[in-house]
C-alpha positions in Angstrom: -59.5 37.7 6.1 -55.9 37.2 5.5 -56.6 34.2 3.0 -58.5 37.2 1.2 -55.8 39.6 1.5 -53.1 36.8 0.5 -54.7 36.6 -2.5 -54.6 40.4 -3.1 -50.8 40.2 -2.4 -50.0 37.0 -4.3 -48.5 34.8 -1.4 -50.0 32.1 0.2 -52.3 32.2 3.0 -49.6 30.2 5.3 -47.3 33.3 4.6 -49.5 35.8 5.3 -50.5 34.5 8.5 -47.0 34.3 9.4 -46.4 38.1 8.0 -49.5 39.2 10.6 -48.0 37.4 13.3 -44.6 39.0 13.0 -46.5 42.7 12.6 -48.4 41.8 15.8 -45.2 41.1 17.7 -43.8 44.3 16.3 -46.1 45.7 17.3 -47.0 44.5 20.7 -50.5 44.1 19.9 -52.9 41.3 18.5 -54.6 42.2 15.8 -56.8 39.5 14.6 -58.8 36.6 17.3 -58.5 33.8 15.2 -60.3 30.1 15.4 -60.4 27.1 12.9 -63.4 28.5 10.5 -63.3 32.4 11.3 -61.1 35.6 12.0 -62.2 38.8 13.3 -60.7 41.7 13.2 -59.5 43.3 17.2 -60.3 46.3 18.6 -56.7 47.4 18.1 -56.6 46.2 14.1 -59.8 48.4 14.0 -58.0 51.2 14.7 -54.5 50.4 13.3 -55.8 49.1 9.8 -57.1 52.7 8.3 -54.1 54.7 9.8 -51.3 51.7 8.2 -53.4 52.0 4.8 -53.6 56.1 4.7 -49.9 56.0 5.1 -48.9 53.0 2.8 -51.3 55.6 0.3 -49.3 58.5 1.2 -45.8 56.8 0.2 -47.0 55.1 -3.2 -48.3 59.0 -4.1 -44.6 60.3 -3.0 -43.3 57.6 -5.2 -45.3 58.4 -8.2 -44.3 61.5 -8.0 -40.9 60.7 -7.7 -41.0 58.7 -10.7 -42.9 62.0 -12.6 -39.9 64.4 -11.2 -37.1 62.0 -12.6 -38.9 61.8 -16.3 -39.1 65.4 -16.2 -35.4 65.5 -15.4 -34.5 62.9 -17.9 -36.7 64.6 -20.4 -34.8 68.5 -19.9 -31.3 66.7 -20.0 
């Protein structure tokens, strides 16, 4: 799963694991149960994982519509 992801984000799987580890301390919580060939999503990443996604959603909308506001202010000036 995070090699998967670290390929949607363009690092390297090494980094991404270490970017999951540093969000599970932060966060108190484990969030994958990982072995040698497999990684499973917890209980806790099952319900953090949809909430963290709707919000990162939520911010990119607020900053496209940032981005349309400041055109429209460069455009009246």
């Amino acid at each position: 799963m995070v090699h998967c992801g670290s390929r949607d984000t363009f690092c390297t799987p090494q980094a991404a694991g270490k970017q999951v580890r540093e969000l599970e301390r932060y966060l108190g919580a484990r969030l994958l149960e990982c072995t040698t060939r497999t990684q499973v999503l917890t209980p806790s990443d099952r319900d953090f994982y949809p909430r963290a996604s709707s919000i990162l959603l939520k911010i990119e909308e607020a900053e496209r519509l940032a981005g349309d506001f400041r055109e429209l202010s460069l455009d009246i000036e």
